[in-house]
Jmol script that loads the backbone (N, CA, C; Angstrom):
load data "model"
ATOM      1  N   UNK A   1       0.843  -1.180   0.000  1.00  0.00           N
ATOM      2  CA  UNK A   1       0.000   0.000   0.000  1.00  0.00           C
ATOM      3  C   UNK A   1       0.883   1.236   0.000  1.00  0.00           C
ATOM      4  N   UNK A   2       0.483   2.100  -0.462  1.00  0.00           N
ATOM      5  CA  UNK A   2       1.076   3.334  -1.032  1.00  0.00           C
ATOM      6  C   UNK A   2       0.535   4.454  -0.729  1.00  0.00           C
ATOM      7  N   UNK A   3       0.912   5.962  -0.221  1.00  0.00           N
ATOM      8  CA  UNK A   3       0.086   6.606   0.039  1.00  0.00           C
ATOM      9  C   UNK A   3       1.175   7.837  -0.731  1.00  0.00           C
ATOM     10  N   UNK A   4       0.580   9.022  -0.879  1.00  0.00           N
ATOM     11  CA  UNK A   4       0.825   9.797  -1.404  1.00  0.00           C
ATOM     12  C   UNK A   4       2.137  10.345  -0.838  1.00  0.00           C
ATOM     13  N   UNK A   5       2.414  10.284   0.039  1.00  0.00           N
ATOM     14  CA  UNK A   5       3.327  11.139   0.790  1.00  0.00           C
ATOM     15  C   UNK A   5       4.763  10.118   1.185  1.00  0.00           C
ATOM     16  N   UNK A   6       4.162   8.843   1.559  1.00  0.00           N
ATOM     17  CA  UNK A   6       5.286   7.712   2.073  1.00  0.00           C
ATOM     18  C   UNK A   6       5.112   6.395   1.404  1.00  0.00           C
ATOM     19  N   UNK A   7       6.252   5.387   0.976  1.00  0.00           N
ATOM     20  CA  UNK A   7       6.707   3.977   0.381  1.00  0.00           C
ATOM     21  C   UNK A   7       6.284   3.434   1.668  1.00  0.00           C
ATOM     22  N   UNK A   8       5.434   2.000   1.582  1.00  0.00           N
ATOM     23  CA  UNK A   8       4.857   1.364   2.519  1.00  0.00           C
ATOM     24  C   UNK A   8       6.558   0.723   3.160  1.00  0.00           C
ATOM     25  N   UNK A   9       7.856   0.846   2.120  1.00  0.00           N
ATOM     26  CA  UNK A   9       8.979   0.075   2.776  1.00  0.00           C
ATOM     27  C   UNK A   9       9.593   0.696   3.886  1.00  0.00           C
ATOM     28  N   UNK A  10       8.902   2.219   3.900  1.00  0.00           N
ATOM     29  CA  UNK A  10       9.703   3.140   4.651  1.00  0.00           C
ATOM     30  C   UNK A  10       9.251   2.014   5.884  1.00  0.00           C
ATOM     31  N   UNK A  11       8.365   1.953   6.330  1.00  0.00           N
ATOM     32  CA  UNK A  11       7.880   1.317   7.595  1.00  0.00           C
ATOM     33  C   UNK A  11       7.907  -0.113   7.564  1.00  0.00           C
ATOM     34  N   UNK A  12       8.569  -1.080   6.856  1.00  0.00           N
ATOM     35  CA  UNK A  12       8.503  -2.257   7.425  1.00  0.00           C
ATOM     36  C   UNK A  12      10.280  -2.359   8.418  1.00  0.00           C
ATOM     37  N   UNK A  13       9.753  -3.304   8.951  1.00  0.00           N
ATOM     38  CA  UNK A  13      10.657  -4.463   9.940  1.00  0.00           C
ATOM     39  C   UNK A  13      11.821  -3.996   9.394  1.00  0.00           C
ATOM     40  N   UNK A  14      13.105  -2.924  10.803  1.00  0.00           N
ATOM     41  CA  UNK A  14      14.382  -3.654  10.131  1.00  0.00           C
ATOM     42  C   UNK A  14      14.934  -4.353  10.903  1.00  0.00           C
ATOM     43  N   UNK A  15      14.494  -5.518  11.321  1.00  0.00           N
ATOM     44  CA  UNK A  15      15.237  -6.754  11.968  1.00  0.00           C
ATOM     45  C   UNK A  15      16.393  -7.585  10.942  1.00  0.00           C
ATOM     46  N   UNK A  16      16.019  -7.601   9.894  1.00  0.00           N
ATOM     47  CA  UNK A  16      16.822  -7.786   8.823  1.00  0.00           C
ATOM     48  C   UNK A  16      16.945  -9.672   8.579  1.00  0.00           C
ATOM     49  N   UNK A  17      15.787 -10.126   9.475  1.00  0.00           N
ATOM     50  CA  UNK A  17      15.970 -11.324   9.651  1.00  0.00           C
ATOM     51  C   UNK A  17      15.188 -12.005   8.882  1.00  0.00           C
ATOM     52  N   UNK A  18      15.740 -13.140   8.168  1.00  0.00           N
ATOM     53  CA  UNK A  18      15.048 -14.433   7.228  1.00  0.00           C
ATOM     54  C   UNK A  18      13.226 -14.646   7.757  1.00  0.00           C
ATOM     55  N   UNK A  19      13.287 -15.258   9.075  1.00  0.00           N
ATOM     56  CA  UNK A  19      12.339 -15.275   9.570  1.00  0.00           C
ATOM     57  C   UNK A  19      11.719 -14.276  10.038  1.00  0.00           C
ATOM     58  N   UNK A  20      11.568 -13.183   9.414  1.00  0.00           N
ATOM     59  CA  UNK A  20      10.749 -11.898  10.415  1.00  0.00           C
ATOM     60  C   UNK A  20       9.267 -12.332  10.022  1.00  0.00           C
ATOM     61  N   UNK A  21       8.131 -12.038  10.751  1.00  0.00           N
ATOM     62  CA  UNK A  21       6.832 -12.485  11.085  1.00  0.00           C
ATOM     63  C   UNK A  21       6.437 -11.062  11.288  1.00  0.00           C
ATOM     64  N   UNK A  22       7.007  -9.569  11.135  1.00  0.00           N
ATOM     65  CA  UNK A  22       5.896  -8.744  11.309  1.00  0.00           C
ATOM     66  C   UNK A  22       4.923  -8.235  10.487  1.00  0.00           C
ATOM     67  N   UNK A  23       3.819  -7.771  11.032  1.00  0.00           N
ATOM     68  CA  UNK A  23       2.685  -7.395  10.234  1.00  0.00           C
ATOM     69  C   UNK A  23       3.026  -5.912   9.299  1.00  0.00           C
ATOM     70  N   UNK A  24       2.353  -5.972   7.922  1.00  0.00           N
ATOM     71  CA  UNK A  24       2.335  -5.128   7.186  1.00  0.00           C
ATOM     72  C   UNK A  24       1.392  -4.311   8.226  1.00  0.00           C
ATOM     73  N   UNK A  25       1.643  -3.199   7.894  1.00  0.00           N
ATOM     74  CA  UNK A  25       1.022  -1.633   8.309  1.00  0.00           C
ATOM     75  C   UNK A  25      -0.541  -1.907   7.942  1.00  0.00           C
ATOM     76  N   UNK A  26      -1.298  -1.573   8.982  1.00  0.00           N
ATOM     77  CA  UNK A  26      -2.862  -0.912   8.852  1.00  0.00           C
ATOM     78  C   UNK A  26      -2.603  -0.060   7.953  1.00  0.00           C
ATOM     79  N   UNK A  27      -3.685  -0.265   7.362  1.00  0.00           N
ATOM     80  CA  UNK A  27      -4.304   0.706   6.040  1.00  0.00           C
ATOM     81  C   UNK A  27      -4.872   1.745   6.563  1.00  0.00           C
ATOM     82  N   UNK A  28      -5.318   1.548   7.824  1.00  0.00           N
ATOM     83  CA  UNK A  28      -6.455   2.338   8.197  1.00  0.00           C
ATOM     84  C   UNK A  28      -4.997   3.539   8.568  1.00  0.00           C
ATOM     85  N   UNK A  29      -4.510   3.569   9.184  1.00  0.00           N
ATOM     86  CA  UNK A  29      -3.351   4.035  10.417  1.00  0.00           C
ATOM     87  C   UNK A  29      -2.889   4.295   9.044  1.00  0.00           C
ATOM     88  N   UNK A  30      -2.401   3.884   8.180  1.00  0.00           N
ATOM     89  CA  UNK A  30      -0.980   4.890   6.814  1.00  0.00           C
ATOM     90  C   UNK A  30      -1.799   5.849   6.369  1.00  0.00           C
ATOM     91  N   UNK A  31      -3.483   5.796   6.157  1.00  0.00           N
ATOM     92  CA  UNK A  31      -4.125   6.962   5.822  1.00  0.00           C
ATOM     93  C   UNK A  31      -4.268   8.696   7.557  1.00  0.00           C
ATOM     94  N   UNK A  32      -4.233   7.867   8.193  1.00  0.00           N
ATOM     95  CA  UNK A  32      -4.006   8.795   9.211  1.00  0.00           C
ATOM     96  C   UNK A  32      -2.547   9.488   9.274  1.00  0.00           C
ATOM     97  N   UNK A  33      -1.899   8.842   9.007  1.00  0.00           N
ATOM     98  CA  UNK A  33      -0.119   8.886   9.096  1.00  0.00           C
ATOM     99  C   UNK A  33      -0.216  10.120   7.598  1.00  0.00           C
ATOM    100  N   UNK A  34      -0.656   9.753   6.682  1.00  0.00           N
ATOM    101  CA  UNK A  34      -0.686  10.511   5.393  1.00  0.00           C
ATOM    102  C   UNK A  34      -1.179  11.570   5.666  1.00  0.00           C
ATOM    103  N   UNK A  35      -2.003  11.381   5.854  1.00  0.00           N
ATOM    104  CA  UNK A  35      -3.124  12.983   6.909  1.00  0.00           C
ATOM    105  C   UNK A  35      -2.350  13.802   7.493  1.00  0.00           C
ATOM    106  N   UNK A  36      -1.887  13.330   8.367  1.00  0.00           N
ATOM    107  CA  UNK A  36      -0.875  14.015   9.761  1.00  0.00           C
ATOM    108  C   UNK A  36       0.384  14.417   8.658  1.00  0.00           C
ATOM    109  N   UNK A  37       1.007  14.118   7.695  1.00  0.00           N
ATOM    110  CA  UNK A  37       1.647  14.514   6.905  1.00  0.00           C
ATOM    111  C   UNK A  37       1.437  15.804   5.615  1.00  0.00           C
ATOM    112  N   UNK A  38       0.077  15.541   5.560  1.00  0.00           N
ATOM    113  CA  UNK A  38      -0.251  16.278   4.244  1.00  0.00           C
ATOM    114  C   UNK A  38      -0.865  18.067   5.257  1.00  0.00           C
ATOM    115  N   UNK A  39      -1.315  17.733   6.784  1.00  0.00           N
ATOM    116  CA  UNK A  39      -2.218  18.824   7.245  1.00  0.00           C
ATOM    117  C   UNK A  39       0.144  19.367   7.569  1.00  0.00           C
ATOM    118  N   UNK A  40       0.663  18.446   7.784  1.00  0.00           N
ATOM    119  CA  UNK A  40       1.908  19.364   8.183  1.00  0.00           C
ATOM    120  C   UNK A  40       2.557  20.219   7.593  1.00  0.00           C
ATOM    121  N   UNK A  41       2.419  20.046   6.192  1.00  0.00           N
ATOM    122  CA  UNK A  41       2.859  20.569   5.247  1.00  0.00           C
ATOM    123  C   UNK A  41       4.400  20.139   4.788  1.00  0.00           C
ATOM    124  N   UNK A  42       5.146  19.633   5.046  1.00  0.00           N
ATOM    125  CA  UNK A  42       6.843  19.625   5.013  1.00  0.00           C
ATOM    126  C   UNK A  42       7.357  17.988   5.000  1.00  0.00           C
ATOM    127  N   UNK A  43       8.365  17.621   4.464  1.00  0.00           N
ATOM    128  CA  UNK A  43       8.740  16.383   4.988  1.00  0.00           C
ATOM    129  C   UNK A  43       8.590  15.423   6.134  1.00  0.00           C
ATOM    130  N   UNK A  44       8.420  14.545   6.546  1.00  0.00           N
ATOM    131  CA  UNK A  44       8.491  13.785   7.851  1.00  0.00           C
ATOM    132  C   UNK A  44       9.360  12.638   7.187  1.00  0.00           C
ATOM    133  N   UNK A  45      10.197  12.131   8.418  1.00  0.00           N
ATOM    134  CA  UNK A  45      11.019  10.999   7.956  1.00  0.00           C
ATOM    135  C   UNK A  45      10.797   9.551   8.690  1.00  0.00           C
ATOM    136  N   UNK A  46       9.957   8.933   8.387  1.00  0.00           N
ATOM    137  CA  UNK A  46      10.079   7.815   9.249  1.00  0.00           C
ATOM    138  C   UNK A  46      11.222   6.924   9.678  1.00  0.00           C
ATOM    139  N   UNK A  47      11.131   6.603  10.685  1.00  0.00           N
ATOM    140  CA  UNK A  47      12.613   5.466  10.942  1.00  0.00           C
ATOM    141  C   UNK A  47      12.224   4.369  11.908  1.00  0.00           C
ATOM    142  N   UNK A  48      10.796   4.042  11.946  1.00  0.00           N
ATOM    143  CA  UNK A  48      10.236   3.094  12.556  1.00  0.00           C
ATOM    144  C   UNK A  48       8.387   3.095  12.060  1.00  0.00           C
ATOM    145  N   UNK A  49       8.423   1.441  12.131  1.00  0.00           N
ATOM    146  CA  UNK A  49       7.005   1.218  11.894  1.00  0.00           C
ATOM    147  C   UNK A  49       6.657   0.315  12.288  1.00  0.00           C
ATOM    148  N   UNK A  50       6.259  -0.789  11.314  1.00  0.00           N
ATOM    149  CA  UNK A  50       6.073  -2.382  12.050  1.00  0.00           C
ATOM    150  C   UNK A  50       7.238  -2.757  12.430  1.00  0.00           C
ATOM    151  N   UNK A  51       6.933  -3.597  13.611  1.00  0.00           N
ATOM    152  CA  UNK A  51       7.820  -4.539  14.301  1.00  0.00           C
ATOM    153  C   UNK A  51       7.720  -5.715  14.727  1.00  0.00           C
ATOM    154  N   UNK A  52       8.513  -6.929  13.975  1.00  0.00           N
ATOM    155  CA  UNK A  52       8.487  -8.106  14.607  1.00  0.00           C
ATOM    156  C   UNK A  52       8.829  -7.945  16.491  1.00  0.00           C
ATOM    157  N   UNK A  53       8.577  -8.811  17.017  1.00  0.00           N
ATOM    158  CA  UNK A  53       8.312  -9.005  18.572  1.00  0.00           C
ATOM    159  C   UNK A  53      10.173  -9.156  18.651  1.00  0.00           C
ATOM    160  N   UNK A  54      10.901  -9.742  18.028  1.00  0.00           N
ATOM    161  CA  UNK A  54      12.458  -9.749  18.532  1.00  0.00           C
ATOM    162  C   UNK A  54      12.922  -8.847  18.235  1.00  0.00           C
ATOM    163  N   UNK A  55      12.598  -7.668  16.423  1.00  0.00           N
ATOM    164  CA  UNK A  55      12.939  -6.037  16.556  1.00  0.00           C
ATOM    165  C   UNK A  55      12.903  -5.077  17.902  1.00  0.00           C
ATOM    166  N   UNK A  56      11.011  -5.619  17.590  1.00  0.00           N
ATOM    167  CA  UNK A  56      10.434  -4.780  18.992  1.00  0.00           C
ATOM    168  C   UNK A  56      11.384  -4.225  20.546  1.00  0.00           C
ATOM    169  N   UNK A  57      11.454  -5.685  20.842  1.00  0.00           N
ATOM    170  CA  UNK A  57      12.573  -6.117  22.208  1.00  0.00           C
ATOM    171  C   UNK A  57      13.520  -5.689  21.822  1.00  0.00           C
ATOM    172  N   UNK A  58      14.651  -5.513  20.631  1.00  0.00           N
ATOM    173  CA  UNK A  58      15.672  -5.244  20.747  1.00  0.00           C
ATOM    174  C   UNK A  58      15.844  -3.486  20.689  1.00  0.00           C
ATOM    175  N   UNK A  59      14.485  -3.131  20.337  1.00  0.00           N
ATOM    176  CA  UNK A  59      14.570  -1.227  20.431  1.00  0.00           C
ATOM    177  C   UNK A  59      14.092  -0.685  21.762  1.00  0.00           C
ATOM    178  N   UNK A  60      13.895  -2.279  22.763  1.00  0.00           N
ATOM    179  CA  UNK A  60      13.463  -1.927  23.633  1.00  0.00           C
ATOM    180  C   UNK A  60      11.923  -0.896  23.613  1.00  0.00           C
ATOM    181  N   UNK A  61      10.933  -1.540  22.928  1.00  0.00           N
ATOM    182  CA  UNK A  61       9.092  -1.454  23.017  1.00  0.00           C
ATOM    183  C   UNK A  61       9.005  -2.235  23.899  1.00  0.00           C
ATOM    184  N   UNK A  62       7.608  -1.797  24.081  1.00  0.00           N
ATOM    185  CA  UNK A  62       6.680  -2.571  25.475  1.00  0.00           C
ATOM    186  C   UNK A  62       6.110  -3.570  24.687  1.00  0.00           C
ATOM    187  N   UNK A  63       5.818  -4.690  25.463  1.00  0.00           N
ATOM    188  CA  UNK A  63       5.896  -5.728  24.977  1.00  0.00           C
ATOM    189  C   UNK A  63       4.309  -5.951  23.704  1.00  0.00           C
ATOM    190  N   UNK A  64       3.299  -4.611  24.329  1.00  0.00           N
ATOM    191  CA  UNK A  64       2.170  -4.435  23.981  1.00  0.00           C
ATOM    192  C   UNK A  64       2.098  -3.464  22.988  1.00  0.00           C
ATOM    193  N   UNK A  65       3.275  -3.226  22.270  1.00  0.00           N
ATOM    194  CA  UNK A  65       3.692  -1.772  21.454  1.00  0.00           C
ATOM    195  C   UNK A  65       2.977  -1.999  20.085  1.00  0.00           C
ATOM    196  N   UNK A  66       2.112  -0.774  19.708  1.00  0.00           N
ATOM    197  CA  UNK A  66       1.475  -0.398  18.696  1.00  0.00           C
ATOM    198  C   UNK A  66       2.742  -1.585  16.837  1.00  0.00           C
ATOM    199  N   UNK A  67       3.717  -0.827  17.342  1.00  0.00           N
ATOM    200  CA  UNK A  67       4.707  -1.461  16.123  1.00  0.00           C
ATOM    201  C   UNK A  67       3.960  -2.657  15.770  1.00  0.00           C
ATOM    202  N   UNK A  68       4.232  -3.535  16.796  1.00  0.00           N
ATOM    203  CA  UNK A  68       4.168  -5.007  16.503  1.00  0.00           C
ATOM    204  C   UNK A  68       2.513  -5.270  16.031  1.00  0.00           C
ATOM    205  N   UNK A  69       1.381  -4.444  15.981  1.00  0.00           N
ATOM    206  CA  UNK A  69      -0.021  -4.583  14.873  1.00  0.00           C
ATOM    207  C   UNK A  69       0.572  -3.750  13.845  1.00  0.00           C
ATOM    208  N   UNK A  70       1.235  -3.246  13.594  1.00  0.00           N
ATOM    209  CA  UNK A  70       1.477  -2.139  12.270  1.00  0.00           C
ATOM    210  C   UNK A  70       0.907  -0.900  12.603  1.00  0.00           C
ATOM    211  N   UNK A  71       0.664  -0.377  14.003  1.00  0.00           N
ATOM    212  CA  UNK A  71      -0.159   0.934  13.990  1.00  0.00           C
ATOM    213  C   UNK A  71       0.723   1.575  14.747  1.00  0.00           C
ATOM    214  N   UNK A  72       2.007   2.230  14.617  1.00  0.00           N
ATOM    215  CA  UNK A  72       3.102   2.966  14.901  1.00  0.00           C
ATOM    216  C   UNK A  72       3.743   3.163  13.705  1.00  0.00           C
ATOM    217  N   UNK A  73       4.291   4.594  14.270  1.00  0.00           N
ATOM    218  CA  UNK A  73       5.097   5.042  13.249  1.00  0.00           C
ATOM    219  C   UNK A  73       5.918   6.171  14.611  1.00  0.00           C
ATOM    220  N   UNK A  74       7.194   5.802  14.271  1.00  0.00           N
ATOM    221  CA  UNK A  74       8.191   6.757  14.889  1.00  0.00           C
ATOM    222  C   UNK A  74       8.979   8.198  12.998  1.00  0.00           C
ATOM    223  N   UNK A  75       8.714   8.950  13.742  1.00  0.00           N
ATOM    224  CA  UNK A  75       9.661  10.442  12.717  1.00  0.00           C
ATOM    225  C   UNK A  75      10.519  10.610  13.508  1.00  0.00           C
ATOM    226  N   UNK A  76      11.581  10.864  12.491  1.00  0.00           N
ATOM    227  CA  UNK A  76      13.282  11.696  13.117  1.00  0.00           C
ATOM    228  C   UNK A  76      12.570  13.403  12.870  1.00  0.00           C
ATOM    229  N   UNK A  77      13.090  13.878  13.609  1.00  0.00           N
ATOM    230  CA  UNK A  77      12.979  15.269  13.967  1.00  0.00           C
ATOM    231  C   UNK A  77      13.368  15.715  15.278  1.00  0.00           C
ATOM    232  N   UNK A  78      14.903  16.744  15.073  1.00  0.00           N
ATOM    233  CA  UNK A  78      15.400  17.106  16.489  1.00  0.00           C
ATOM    234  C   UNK A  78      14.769  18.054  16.679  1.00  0.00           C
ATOM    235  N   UNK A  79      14.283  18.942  16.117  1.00  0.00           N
ATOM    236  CA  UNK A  79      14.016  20.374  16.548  1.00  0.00           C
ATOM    237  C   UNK A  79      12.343  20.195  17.258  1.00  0.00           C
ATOM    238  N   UNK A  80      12.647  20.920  18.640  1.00  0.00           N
ATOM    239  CA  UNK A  80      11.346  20.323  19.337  1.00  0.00           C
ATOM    240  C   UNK A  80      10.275  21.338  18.880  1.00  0.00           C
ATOM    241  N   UNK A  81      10.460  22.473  18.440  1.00  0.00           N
ATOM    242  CA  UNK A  81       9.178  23.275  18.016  1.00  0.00           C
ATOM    243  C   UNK A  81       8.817  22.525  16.786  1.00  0.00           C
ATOM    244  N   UNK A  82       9.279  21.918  15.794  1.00  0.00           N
ATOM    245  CA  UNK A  82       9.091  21.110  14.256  1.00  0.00           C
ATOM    246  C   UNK A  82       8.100  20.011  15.298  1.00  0.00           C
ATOM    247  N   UNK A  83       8.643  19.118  16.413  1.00  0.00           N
ATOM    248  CA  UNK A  83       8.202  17.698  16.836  1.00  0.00           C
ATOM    249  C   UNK A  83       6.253  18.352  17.866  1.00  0.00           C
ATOM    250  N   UNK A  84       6.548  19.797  18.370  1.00  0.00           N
ATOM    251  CA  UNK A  84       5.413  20.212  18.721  1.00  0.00           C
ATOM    252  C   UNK A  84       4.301  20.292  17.777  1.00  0.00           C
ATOM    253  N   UNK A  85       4.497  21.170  16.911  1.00  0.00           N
ATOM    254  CA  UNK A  85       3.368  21.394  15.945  1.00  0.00           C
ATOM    255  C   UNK A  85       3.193  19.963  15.144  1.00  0.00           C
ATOM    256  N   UNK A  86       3.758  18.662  14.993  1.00  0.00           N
ATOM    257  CA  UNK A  86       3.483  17.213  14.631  1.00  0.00           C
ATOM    258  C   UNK A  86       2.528  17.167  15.604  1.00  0.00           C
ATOM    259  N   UNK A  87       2.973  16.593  16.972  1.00  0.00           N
ATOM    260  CA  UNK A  87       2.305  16.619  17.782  1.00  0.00           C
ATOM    261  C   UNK A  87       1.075  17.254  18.248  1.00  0.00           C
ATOM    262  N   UNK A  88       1.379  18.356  17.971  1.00  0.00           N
ATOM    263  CA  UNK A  88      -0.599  19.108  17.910  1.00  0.00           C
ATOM    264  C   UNK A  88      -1.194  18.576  17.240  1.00  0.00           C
ATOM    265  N   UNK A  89      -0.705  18.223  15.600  1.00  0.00           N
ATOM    266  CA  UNK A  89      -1.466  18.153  14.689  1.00  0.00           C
ATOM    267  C   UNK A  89      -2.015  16.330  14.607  1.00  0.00           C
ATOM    268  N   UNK A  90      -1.226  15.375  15.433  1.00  0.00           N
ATOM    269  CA  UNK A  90      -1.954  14.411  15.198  1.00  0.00           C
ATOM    270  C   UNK A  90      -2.626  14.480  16.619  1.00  0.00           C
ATOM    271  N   UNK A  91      -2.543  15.275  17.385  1.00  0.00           N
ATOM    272  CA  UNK A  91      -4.008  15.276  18.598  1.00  0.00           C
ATOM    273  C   UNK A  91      -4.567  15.536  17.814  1.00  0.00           C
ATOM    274  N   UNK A  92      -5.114  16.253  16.716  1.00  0.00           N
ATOM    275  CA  UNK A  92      -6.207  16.882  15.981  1.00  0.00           C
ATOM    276  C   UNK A  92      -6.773  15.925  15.145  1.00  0.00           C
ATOM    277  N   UNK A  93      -6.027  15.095  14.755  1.00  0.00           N
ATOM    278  CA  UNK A  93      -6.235  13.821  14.030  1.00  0.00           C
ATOM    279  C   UNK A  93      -6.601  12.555  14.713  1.00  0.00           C
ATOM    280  N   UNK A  94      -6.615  12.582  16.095  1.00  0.00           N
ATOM    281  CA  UNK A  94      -7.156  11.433  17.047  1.00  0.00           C
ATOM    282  C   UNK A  94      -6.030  10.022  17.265  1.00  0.00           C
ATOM    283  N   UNK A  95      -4.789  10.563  17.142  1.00  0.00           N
ATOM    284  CA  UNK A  95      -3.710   9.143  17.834  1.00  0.00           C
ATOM    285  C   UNK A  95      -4.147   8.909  19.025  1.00  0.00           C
ATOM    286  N   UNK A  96      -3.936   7.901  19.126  1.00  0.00           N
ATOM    287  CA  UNK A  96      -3.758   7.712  20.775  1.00  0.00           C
ATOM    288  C   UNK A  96      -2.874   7.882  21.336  1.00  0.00           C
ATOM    289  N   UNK A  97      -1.551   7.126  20.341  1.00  0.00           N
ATOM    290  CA  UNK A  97      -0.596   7.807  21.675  1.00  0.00           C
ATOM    291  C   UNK A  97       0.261   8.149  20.867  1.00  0.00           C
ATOM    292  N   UNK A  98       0.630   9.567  21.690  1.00  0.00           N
ATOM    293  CA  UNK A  98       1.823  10.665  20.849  1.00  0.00           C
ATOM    294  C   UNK A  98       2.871  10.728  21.680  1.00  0.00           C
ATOM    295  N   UNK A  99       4.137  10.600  21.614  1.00  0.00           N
ATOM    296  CA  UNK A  99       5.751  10.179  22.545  1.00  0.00           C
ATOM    297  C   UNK A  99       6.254  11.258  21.457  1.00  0.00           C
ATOM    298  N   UNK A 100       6.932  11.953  22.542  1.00  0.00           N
ATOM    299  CA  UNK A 100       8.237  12.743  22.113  1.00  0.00           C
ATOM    300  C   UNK A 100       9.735  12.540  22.786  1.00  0.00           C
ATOM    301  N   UNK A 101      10.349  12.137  21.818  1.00  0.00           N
ATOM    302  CA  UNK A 101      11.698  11.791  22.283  1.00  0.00           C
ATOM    303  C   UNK A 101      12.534  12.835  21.944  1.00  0.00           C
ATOM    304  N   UNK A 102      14.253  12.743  22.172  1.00  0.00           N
ATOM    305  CA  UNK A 102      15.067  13.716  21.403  1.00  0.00           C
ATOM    306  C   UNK A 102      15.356  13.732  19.930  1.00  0.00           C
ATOM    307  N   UNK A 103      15.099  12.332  19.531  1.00  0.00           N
ATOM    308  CA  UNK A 103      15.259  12.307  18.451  1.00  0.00           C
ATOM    309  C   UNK A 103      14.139  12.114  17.337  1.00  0.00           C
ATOM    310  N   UNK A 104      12.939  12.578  18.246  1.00  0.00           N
ATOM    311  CA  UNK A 104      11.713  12.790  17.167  1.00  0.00           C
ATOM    312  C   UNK A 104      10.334  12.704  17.994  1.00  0.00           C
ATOM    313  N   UNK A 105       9.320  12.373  17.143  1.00  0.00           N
ATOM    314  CA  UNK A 105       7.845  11.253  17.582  1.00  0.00           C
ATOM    315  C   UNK A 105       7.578  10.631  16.888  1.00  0.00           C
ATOM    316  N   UNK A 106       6.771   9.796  18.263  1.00  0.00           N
ATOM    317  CA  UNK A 106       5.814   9.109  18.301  1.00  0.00           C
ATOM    318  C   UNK A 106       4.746   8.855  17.968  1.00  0.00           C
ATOM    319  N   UNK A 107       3.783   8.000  16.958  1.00  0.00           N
ATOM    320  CA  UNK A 107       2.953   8.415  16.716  1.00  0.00           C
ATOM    321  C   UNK A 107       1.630   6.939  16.647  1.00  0.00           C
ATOM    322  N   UNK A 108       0.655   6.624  17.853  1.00  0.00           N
ATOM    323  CA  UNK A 108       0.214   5.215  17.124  1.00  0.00           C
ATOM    324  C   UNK A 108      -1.448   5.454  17.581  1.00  0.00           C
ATOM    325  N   UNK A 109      -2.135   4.096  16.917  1.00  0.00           N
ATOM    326  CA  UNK A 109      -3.115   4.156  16.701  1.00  0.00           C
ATOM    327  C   UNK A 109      -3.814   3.113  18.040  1.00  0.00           C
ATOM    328  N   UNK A 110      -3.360   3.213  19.395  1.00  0.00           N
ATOM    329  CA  UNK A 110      -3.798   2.267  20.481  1.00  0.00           C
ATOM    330  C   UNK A 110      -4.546   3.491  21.132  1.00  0.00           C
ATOM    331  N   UNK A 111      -4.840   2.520  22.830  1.00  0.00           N
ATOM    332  CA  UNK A 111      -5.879   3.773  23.163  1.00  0.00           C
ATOM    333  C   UNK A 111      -5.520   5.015  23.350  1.00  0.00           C
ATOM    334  N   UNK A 112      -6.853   5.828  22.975  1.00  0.00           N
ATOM    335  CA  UNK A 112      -6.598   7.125  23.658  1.00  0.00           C
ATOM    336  C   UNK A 112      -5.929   7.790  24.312  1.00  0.00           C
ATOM    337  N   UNK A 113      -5.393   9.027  24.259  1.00  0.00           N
ATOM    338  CA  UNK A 113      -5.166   9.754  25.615  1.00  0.00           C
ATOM    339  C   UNK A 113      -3.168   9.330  26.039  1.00  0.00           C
ATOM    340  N   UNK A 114      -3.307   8.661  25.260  1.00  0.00           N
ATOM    341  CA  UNK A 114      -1.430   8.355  26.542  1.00  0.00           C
ATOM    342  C   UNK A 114      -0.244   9.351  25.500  1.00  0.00           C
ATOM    343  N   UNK A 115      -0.012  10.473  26.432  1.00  0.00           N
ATOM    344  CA  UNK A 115       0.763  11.299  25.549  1.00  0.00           C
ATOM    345  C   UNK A 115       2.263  11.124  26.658  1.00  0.00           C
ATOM    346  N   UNK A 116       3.745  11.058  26.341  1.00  0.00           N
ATOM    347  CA  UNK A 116       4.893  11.110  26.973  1.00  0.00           C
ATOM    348  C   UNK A 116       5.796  11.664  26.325  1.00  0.00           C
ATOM    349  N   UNK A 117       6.655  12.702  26.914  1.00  0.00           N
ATOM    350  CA  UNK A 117       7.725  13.685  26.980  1.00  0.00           C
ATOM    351  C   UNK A 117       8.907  12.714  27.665  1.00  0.00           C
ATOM    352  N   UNK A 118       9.600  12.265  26.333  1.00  0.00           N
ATOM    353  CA  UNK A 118      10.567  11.836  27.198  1.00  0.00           C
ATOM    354  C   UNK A 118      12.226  12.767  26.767  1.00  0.00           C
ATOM    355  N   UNK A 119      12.011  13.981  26.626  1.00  0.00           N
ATOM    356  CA  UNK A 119      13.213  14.406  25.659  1.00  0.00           C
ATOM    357  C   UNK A 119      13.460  15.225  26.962  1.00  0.00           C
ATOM    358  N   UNK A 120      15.413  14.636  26.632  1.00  0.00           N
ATOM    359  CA  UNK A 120      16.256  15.175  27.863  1.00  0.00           C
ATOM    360  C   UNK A 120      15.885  16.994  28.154  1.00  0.00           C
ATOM    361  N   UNK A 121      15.638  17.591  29.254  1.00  0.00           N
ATOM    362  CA  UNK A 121      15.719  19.157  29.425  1.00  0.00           C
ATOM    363  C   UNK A 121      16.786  19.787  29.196  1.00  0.00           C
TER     364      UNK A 121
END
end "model"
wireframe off; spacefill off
backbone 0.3
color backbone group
């Protein structure tokens, strides 16, 4: 699946392994992801999406992490005013859960409401 803005390869598995078992990306979630891209106006770079369960563990996800259904997507972006206005804009779009790190966000389609700041002060 293909969306206007991102290659469905940007987001698969890089476990790099023979046997990887993770799920292709929700359709539903790459049209939200496209959304949250197209209302941003500018590039976004993904560097995470689906995740097999031994990727998962080795990037250190919770064991219950959006990745591993295909409904995550992590963006590189240092600059925290660029990672704010993302962040507004997929509250506006209904993620559930939005994570800001130093080296970007968070972005997935589980429940509601769980937003985390984890970028050093």
């Amino acid at each position: 699946m293909a969306t206007s803005y991102f290659r469905l390869s940007e987001f698969r598995c890089k476990c790099g392994r023979k046997e990887c078992d993770a799920v292709l990306m929700n359709t539903g979630f790459m049209l939200k992801v496209n959304s949250l891209r197209s209302l941003y106006g500018k590039p976004m770079y993904p560097n995470s999406g689906s995740r097999c369960h031994f990727w998962n563990e080795h990037e250190g996800g919770s064991p219950k992490s959006q990745h591993v259904l295909g409904m995550a997507a992590d963006f590189k972006e240092f600059d925290k005013k660029k990672q704010a206005k993302i962040s507004e804009l997929a509250e506006k779009l209904g993620f559930g859960g939005i994570g800001l790190y130093d080296w970007g966000v968070h972005v997935d389609d589980g429940p509601r409401g769980r937003r985390w700041d984890f970028r050093s002060k």
